[in-house]
C-alpha positions in Angstrom: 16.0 -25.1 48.5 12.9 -26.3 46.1 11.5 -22.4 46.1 15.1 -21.0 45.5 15.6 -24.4 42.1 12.3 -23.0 40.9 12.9 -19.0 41.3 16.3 -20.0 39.5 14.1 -22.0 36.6 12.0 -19.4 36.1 14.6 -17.1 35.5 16.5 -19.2 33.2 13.0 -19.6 31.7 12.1 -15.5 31.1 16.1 -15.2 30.4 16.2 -17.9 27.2 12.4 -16.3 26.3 14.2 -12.8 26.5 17.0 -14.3 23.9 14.6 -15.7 21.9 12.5 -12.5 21.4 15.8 -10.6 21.0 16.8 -12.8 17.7 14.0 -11.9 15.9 14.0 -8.4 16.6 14.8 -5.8 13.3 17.8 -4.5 13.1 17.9 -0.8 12.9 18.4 0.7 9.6 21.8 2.9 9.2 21.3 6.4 7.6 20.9 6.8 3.6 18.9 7.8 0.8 16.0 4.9 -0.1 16.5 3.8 -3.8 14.4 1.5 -5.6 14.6 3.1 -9.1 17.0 5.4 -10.6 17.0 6.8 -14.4 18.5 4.1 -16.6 19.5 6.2 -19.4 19.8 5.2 -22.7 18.4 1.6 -22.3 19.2 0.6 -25.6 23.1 0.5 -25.1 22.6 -1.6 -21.4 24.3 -5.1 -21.7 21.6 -7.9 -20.4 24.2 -10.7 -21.3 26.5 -9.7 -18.2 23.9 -7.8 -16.2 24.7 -4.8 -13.8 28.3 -6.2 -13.0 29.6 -6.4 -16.3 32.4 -8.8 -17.9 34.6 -8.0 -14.8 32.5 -8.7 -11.8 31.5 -12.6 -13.2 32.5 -15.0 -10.6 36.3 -16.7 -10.7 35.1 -20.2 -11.0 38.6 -22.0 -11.6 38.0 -22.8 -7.5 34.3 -22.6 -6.0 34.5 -24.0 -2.4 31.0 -24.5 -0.2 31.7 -21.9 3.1 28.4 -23.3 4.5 24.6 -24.7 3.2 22.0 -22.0 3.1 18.8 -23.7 5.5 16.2 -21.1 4.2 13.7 -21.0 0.8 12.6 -23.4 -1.7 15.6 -24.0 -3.4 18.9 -25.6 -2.3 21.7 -23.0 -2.0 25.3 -22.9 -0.9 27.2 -20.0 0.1 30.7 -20.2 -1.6 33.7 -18.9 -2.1 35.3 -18.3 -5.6 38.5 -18.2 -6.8 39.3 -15.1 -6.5 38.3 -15.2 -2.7 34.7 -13.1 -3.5 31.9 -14.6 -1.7 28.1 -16.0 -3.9 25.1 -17.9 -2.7 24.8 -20.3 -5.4 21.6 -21.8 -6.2 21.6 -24.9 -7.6 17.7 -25.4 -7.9 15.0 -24.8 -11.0 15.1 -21.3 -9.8 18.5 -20.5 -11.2 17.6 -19.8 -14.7 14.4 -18.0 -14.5 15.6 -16.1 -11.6 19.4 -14.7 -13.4 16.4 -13.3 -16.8 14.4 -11.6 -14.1 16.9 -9.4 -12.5 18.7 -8.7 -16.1 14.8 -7.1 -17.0 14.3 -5.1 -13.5 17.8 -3.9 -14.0 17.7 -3.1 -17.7 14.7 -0.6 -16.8 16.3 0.8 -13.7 15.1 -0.9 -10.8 17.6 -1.6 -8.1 18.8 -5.6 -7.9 21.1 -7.9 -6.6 24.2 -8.6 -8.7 23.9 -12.3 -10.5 25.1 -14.6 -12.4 24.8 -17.8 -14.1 27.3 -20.4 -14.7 26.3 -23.2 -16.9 28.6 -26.0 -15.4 30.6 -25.0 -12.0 32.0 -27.7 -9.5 31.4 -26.4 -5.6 33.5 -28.3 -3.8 32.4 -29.8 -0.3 29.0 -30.3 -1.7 27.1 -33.5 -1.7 27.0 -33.5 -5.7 30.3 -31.5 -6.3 29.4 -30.9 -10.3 26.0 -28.8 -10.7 24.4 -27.4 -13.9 23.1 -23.7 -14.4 23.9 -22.6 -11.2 23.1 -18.7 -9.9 25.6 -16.9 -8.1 24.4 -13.7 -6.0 27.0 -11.7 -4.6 27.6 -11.3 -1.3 30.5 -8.1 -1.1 31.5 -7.3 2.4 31.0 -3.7 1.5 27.2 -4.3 0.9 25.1 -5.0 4.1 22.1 -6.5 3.9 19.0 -5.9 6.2 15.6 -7.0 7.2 13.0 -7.2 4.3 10.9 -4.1 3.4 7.1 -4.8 3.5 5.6 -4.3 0.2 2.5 -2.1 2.4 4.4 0.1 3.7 7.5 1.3 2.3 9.0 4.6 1.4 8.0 4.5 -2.0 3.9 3.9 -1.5 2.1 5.5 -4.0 5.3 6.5 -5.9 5.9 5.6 -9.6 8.7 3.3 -8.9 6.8 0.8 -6.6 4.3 1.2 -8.9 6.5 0.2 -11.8 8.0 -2.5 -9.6 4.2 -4.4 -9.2 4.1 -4.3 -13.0 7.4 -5.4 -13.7 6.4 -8.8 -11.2 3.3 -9.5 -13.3 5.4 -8.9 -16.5 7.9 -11.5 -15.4 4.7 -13.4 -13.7 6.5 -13.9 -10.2 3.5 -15.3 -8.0 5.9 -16.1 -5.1 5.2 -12.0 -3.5 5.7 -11.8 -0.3 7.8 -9.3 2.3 10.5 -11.8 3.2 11.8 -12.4 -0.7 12.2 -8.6 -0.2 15.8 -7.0 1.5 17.6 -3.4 1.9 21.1 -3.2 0.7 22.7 -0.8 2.4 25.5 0.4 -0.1 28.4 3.1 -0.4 27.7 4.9 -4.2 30.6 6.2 -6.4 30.1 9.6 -5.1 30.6 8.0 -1.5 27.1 9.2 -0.2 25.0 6.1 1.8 22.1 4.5 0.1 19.2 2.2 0.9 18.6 0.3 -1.9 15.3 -1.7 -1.7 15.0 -5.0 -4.0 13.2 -7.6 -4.2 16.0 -10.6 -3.5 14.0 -13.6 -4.7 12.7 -13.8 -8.2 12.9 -17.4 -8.8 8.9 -18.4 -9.2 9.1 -16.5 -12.2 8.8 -17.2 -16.0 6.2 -20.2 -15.4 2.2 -20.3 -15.2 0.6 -17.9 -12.5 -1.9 -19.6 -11.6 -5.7 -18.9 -11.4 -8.6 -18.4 -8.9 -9.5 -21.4 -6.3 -8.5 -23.9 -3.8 -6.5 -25.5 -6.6 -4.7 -22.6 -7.7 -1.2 -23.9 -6.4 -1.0 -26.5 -8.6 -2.0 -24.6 -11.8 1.7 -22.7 -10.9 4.8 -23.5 -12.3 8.2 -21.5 -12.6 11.2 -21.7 -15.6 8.5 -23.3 -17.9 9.0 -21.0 -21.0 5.9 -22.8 -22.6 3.6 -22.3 -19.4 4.6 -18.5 -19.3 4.4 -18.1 -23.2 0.5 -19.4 -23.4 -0.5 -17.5 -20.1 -2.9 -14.8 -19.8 -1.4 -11.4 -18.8 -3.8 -8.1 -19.0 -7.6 -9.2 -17.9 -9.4 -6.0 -18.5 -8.8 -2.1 -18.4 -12.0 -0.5 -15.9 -11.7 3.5 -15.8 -8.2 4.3 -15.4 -7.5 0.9 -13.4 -5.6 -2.3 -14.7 -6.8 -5.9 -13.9 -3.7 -8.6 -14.6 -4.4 -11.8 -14.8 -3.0 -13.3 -11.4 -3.1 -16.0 -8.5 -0.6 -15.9 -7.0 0.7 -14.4 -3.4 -0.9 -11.0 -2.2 -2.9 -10.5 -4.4 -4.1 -7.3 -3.4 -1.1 -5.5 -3.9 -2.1 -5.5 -7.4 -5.3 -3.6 -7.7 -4.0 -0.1 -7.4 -2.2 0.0 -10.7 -3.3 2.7 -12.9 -3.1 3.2 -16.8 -0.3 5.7 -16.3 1.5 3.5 -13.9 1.9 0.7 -16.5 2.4 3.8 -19.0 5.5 4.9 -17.6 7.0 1.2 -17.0 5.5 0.5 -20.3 7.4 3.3 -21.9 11.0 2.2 -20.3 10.5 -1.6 -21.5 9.4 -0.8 -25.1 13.5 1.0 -24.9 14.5 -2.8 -24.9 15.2 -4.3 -28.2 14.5 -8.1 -28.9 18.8 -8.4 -28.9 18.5 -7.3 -25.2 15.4 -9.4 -24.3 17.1 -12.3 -26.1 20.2 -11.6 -24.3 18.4 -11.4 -20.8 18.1 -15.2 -21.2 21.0 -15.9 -22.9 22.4 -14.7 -20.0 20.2 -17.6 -18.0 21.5 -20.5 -20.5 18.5 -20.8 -22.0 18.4 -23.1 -25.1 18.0 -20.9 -28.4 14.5 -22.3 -29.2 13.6 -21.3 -25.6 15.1 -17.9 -26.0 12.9 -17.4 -28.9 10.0 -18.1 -27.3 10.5 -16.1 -24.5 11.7 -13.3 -25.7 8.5 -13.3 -28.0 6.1 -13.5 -24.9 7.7 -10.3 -23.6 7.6 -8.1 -26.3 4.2 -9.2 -26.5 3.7 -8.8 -23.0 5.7 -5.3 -23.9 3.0 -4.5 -26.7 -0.1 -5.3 -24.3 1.3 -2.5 -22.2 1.7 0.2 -24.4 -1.6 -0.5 -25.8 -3.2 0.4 -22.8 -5.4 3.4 -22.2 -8.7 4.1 -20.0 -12.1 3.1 -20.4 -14.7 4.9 -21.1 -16.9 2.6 -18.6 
């Protein structure tokens, strides 16, 4: 009887080890075309105030209802229910602002992104505070499914423009939070029907702040939605041959020294498209006050003007 209570324990041991390996294992990808970046067109006519969605895809907030809390990241989140039955995962944290201006600029240029919103006063019901201020919605459609994170090492766009374009674009908006799991695929259905992969980074909220510097204390020296921390920070450090050193401390760092002078050309080329109306409008968009939309909008264009300056050294 005690060998046969002790075969059956160590079966119920290898079977709940078993379950627990199987939880954390990927799920497989479905077929479709990878897309990170597609041509933007004319990127003077794009609409930063309402984003990639438009006017019509804003969120019904006559009736937001809490489905659930959302247990994972920095910020606090909900996932919600609108009134017209769509489904967001509202953030109710710093992050909101900062984050809603980051995806308007990757869009604006091109770059695949989630589809977000800000509202500037919303009441969740079912939620400990019910009334919350600049609070970010991010869809969640049932058509769109969302999979495991894509590693920013090794990717189907390594060595390609795009990805290229994409670590540029994370130093423009100074995001020191990189890492794989702010990343997801979205698999979605396009207009002509076909199946896509589209690869995004999810989580731009440590954005817009200070980056951060060299050191044990670095952490600290970070901040995110600060517009005066991100408008006195250093961006370009120094141009050696045809390779660009940023000014950065924050997360994975190394992903960073491979950018050439014609990698921040070609980005550089799409963002000097933008006019200050659309930069402005980026963090209108975020419900930023007008003296901080000044100020920000400023800091990019001159972030913009660092870029285009570019060219090799002759050392």
């Amino acid at each position: 009887m005690v060998a046969f209570i002790i075969i059956t324990l160590g079966l119920s041991t290898t079977t709940f080890a078993v379950q627990k390996k199987s939880k954390k294992e990927k799920k497989p990808l479905p077929e479709g075309t990878p897309v990170m970046w597609r041509d933007p067109g004319d990127i003077a006519t794009r609409d930063l105030l309402n984003g990639s969605g438009g006017e019509a895809a804003k969120p019904d907030l006559s009736q937001v209802t809490m489905i659930e809390k959302v247990k994972t990241g920095f910020s606090e989140k909900y996932r919600v229910r609108d009134g017209a039955g769509r489904e967001w995962v509202a953030k109710v944290s710093r992050e909101a602002q900062s984050e809603t201006a980051a995806v308007r600029l990757l869009w604006a240029v091109g770059y695949t992104t989630e589809l977000t919103y800000l509202a500037p006063t919303v009441n969740i019901a079912g939620t400990p505070k019910g009334t919350y201020e600049n609070v970010r919605f991010e869809a969640r459609s049932k058509e769109v499914k969302r999979f495991d994170p894509w590693l920013w090492e090794s990717n189907p766009f390594s060595g390609k423009r795009e990805l290229q374009g994409l670590k540029v674009m994370m130093l423009l908006v100074n995001n020191w939070d990189i890492k794989d799991e702010n990343n997801a695929i979205l698999h979605v259905r396009n207009e002509g029907g076909q199946d896509e992969l589209h690869y995004i980074v999810s989580d731009l909220g440590a954005t817009f702040g200070k980056i951060g510097g060299s050191g044990p204390l670095q952490k600290l020296k970070r901040s995110r939605n600060d517009p005066e921390d991100y408008a006195g920070s250093k961006f370009v450090n120094r141009v050696s041959g045809d390779r660009v050193t940023f000014h950065y401390g924050g997360k994975e760092g190394d992903i960073f020294k491979d950018i050439s002078v014609a990698d921040v050309q070609w980005v550089a080329g799409l963002l000097s498209r933008l006019t200050d109306q659309q930069i402005g409008d980026a963090f209108r968009a975020a419900n930023y006050t007008q003296d901080e939309v000044t100020t920000l909008t400023a800091a990019v264009r001159g972030r913009i003007n660092e870029l285009v300056k570019l060219t090799p050294s002759q050392s």
